[in-house]
C-alpha positions in Angstrom: -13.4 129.5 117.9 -12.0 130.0 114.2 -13.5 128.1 111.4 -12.9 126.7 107.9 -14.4 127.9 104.7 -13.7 125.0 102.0 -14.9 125.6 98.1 -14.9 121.8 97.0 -13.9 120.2 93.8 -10.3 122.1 93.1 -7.2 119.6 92.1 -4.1 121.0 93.7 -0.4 120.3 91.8 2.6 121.2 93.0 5.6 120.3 96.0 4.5 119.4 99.6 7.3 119.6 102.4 5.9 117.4 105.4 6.4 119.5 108.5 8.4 117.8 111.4 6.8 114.9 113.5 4.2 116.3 116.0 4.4 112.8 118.1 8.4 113.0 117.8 9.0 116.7 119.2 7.0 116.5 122.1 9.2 113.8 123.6 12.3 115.4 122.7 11.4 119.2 123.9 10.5 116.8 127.4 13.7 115.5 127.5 15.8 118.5 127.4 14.8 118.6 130.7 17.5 115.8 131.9 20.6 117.8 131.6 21.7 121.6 132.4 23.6 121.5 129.5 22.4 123.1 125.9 20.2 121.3 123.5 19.2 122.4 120.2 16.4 120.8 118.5 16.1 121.5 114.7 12.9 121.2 112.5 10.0 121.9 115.2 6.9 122.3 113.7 4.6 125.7 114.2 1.7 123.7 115.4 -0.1 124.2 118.6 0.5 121.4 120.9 4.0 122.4 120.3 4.4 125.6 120.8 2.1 125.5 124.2 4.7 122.8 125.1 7.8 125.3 124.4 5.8 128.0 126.2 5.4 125.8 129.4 9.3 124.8 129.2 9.7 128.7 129.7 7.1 129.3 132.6 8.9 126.2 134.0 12.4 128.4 133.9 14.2 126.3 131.1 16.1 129.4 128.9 14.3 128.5 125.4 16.1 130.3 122.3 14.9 130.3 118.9 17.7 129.9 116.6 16.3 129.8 113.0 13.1 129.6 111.5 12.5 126.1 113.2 15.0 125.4 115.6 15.3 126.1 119.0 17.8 125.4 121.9 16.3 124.6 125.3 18.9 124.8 129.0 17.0 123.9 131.7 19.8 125.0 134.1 17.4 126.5 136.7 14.1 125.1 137.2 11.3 126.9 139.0 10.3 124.3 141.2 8.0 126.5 142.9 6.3 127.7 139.4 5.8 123.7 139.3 3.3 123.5 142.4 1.2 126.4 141.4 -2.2 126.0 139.6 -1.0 128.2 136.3 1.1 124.9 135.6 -1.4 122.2 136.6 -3.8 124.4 134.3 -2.1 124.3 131.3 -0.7 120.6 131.9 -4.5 119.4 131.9 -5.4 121.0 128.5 -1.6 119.3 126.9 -1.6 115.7 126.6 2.3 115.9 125.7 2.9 117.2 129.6 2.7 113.5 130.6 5.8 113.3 129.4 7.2 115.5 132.0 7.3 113.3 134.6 10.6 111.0 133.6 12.9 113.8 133.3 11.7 115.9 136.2 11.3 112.3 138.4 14.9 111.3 137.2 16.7 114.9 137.8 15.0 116.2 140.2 13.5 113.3 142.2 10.1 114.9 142.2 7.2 115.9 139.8 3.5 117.2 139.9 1.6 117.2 137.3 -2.4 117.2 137.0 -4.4 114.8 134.8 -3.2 115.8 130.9 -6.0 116.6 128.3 -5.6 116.3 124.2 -8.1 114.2 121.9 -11.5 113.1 122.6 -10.9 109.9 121.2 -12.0 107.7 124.2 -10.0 106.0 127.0 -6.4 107.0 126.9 -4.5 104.9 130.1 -1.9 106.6 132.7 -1.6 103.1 133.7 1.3 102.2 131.4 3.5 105.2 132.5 2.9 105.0 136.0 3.3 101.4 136.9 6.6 101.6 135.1 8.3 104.4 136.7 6.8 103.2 140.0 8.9 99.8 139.2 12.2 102.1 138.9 11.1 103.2 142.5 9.1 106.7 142.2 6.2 106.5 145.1 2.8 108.2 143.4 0.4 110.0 145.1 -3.1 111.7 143.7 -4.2 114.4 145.8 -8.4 114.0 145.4 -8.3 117.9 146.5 -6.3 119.3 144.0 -6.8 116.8 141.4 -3.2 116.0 140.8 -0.7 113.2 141.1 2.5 113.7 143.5 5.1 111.9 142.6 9.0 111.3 144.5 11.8 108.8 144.6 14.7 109.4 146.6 16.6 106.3 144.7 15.4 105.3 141.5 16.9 101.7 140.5 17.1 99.9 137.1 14.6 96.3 136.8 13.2 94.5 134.5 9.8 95.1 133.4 6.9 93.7 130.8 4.9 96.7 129.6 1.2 95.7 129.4 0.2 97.9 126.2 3.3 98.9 123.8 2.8 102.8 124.5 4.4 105.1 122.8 4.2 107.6 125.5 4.6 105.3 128.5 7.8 104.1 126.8 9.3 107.4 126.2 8.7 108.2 130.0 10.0 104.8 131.3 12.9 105.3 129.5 13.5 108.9 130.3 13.3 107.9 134.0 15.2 104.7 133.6 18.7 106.3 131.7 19.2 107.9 135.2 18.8 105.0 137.6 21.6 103.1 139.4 21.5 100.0 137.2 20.1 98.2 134.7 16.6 98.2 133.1 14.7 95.9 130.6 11.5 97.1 129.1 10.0 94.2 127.2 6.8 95.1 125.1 8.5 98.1 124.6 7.1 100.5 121.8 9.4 100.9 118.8 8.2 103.6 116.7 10.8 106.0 114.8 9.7 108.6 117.3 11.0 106.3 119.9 14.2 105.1 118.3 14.8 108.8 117.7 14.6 109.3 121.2 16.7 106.7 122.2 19.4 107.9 119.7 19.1 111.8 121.1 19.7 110.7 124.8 22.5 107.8 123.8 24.2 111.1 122.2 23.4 112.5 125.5 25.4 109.6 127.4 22.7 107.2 127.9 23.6 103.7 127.4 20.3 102.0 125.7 20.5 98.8 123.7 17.9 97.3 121.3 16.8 100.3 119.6 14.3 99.3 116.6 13.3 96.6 118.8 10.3 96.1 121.1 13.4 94.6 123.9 15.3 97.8 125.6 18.1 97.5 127.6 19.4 101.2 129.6 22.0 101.2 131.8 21.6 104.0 134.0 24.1 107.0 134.0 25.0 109.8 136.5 24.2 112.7 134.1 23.4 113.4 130.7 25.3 116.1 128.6 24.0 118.6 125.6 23.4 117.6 122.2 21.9 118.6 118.6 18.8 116.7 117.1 16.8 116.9 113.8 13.3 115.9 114.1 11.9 113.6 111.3 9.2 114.7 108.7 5.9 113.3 110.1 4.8 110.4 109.0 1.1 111.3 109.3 1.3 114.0 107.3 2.5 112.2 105.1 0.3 109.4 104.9 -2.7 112.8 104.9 -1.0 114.1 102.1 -1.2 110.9 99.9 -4.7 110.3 101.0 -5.7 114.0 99.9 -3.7 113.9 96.3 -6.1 110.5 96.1 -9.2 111.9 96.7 -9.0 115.6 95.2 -7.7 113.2 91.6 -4.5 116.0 91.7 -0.8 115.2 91.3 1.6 115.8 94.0 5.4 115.2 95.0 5.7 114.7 99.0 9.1 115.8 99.6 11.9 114.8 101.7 9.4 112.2 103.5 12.5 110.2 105.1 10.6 107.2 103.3 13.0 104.6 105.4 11.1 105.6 108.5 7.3 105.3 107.5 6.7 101.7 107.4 3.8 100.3 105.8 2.3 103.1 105.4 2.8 103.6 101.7 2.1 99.8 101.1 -1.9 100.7 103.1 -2.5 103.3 100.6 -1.7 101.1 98.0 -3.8 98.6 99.3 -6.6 101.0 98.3 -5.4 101.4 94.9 -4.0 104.5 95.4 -0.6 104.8 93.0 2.0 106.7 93.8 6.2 105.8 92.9 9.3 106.8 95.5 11.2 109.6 93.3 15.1 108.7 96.3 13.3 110.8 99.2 10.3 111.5 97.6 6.8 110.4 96.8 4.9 110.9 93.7 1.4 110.7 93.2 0.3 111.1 89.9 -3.3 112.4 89.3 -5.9 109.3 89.5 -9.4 109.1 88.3 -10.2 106.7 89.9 -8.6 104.1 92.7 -10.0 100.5 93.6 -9.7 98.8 96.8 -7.6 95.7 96.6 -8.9 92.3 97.6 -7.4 89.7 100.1 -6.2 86.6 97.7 -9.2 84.4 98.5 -11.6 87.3 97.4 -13.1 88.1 100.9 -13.4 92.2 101.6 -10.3 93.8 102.4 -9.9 95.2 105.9 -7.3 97.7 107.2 -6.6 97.5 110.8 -3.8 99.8 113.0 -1.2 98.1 115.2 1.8 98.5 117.3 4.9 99.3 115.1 5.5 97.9 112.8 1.6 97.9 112.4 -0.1 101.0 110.7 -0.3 103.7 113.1 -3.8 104.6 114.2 -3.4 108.2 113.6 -4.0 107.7 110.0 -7.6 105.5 110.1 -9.8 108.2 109.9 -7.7 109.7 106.4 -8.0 106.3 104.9 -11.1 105.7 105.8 -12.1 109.1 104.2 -10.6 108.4 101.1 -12.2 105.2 101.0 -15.7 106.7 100.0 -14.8 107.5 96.6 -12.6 104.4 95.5 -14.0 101.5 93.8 -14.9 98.6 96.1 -15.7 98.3 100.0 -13.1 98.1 102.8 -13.3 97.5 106.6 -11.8 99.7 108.7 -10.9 98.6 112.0 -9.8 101.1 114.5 -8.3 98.5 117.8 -6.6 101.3 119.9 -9.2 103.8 120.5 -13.2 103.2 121.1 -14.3 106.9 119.9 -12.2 107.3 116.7 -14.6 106.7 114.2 -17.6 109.0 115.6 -16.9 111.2 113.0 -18.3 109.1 110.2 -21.9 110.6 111.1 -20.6 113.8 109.4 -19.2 112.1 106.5 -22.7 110.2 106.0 -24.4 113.7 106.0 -22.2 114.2 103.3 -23.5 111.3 101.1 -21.0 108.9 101.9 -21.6 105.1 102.2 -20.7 104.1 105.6 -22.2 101.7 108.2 -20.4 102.0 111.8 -20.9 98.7 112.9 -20.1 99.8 116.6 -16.8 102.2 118.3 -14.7 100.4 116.7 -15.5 99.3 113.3 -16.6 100.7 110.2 -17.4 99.4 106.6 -16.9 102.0 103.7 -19.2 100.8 100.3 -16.7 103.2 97.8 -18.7 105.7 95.4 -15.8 105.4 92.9 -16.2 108.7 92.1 -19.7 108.1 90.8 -21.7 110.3 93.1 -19.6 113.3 95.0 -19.9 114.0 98.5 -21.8 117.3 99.2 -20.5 120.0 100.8 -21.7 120.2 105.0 -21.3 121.6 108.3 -19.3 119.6 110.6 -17.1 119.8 113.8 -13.8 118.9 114.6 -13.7 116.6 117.3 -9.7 115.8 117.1 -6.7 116.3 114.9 -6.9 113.4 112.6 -10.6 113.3 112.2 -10.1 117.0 111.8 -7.3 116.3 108.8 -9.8 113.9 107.3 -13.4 116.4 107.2 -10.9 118.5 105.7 -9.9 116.6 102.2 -13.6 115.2 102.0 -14.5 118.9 102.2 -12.1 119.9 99.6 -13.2 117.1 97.1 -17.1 117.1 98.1 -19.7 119.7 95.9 -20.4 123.0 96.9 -19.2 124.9 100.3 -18.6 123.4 103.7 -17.8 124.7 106.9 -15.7 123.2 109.7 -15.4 124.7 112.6 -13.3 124.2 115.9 -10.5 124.0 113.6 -7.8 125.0 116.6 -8.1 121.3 116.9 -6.3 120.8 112.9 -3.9 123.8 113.8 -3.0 121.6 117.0 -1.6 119.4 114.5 -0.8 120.9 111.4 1.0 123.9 110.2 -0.5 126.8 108.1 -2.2 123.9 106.5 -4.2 126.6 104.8 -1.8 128.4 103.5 0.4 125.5 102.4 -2.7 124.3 100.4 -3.9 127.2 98.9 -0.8 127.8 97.5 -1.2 124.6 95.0 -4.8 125.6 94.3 -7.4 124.6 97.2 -9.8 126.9 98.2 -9.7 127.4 102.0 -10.8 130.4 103.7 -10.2 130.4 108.2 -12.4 132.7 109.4 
């Protein structure tokens, strides 16, 4: 298990280039799976999740390339179908939440799939129920095998239908619609998520020769194909990043230009950060954030404490909670941070109250940050990593807090982000992986 060494209390300055979107790639790299013909796939990100992803896609028998520094081209022309069934892929399907994902293409292809329960975050309950019930409406039967722990699942016809999702998953609506673009007819997913990650997909496979409708919207209309052909794809720069990135500059007081962020595509993100006083200017594709010494938390209009909730696109995405909420303890002013989606999200805090920061959890899913506006630094600590983003955020407190602190099972951060080390470093933090 590796570790991080952080020396606190070093501005950075300089350029950040976001890597591409973690959430986005996954979905794509599972959809090569629909066609025998060439896709390439530009801007993948060196993170972990990914590149166990890639390295499944080859155990699987799809011919993966790598064409520059980060693109690659995926044919699955031949798939092992018999590599499929064997407990070396159920293995590494239940430590890879993305390998949920699998299950559209290989159910609309092939007209089969196994796949064992997927692992990722410990961030509390995270449903099946949306993906299954949805590609069992297009006609796939599913099966769990209580000896092998595994689901079985077959359709000899799949056929489009209409449908009301009952949570507006991101993953359950790329593998709806990665089932649905190849079933005789049409299909209407209402409640549909509509994340950039998902209107990316939907613009890859309509390139492919899938006919969807409504992209942007939560109201998807596909009308099924016979077969899907190659394509190219760019993946975008990742929002979360991003939104880490801003958070960080905040609370380390440096100045930093985010570059080529694909600002069009990250919501409200920018507006939340502002909403905690944080300054920052869009430079065409870029965002600036000058050097702050200090940052207060806005106020709703009739004075009551502001709170900052996530949501369903267009809604903040939850990934980026724990950063604000980190940044929170050294702006001016108290904030509530609600985290709706996921009931274990905001365990973390007990490390950042070791720390010295103001925080009382009022239960799994709600927190209210009283701001030190800079008046008293966090202390350095020893903490644990229990997911990516809580991961991201011990990381900048550790980088602004006093003294030396040490976070370990950082495999979880490298799951997520790229030589995040080395990247910051190389503007002036002080981060030694050991």
């Amino acid at each position: 298990m590796a570790s991080f060494v952080i020396e606190g209390g070093h501005s950075l300055c300089g350029d950040l280039y976001p890597q591409g979107a973690k959430n986005e790639v996954l979905q794509i790299i599972c959809a090569t799976l629909l066609t025998a013909e060439e896709i390439t796939v530009h801007n993948i990100p060196d993170i972990l999740d990914v590149n166990n992803l890639i390295q499944l896609m080859r155990d699987m028998g799809v011919s993966v390339s790598k064409k520059g520094v980060d693109t690659y081209s995926f044919q699955a022309t031949n798939v092992d179908f018999s590599y499929l069934e064997s407990d070396a892929f159920l293995k590494k399907c239940s430590s890879l939440r993305g390998s949920v994902m699998l299950i559209g293409p290989m159910v609309a292809r092939f007209g089969k799939a196994i796949i064992s329960k997927p692992g990722g975050d410990k961030i509390g309950r995270r449903r099946l129920d949306t993906h299954f019930v949805g590609i069992q409406n297009l006609g796939a039967n599913f099966n769990y095998n209580e000896t092998r722990g595994i689901y079985e699942i077959s359709a000899k016809q799949l056929r489009g239908t209409y449908m009301l999702l009952d949570e507006a998953s991101v993953t359950g609506t790329a593998n709806i619609l990665m089932t649905a673009v190849l079933a005789k007819g049409k299909t209407t997913i209402y409640n549909a998520a509509c994340e950039p990650y998902i209107q990316q997909l939907c613009k890859m496979l309509n390139r492919m020769g899938a006919r969807i409708e409504g992209i942007a919207s939560n109201l998807l209309t596909i009308e099924g194909v016979d077969e899907l052909h190659g394509t190219e794809h760019t993946i975008l720069p990742d929002m979360i990043e991003v939104g880490s990135f801003i958070g960080m500059a905040a609370m380390t007081r440096s100045e930093l230009t985010i570059k080529n962020v694909s600002y069009e595509n990250l919501g409200i993100i920018p507006d939340s950060f502002r909403r905690l006083g944080i300054k920052m200017e869009q430079h065409g594709d870029d965002i600036y954030v000058p050097a702050q010494e200090s940052y207060e938390i806005e106020s709703f209009i009739d004075g009551s404490i502001m709170s900052i909730a996530d949501a369903p696109w267009p809604g903040l995405t939850p990934d980026l909670l724990s950063v604000m909420l980190v940044v929170a303890t050294q702006a001016k002013g108290s904030v509530l941070i609600h985290q709706k989606m996921f009931e274990s999200r905001l365990f973390f805090v007990d490390k950042l109250i070791d720390m010295g920061a103001q925080i009382i959890l009022c239960d799994p899913h709600r927190a209210v940050v009283i701001g030190h506006n800079h008046g008293f630094k966090l202390r350095g600590g020893n903490m644990t990593s229990p997911d990516i983003r809580a991961g991201i955020a011990l990381l900048i407190a550790a980088m602004s807090a006093d003294g030396i602190s040490h976070i370990h099972n950082i495999e979880q951060i490298d799951r997520g982000y790229q030589n995040i080390e080395g990247r910051l470093n190389a503007l002036g933090a002080r981060i030694t992986r050991i």
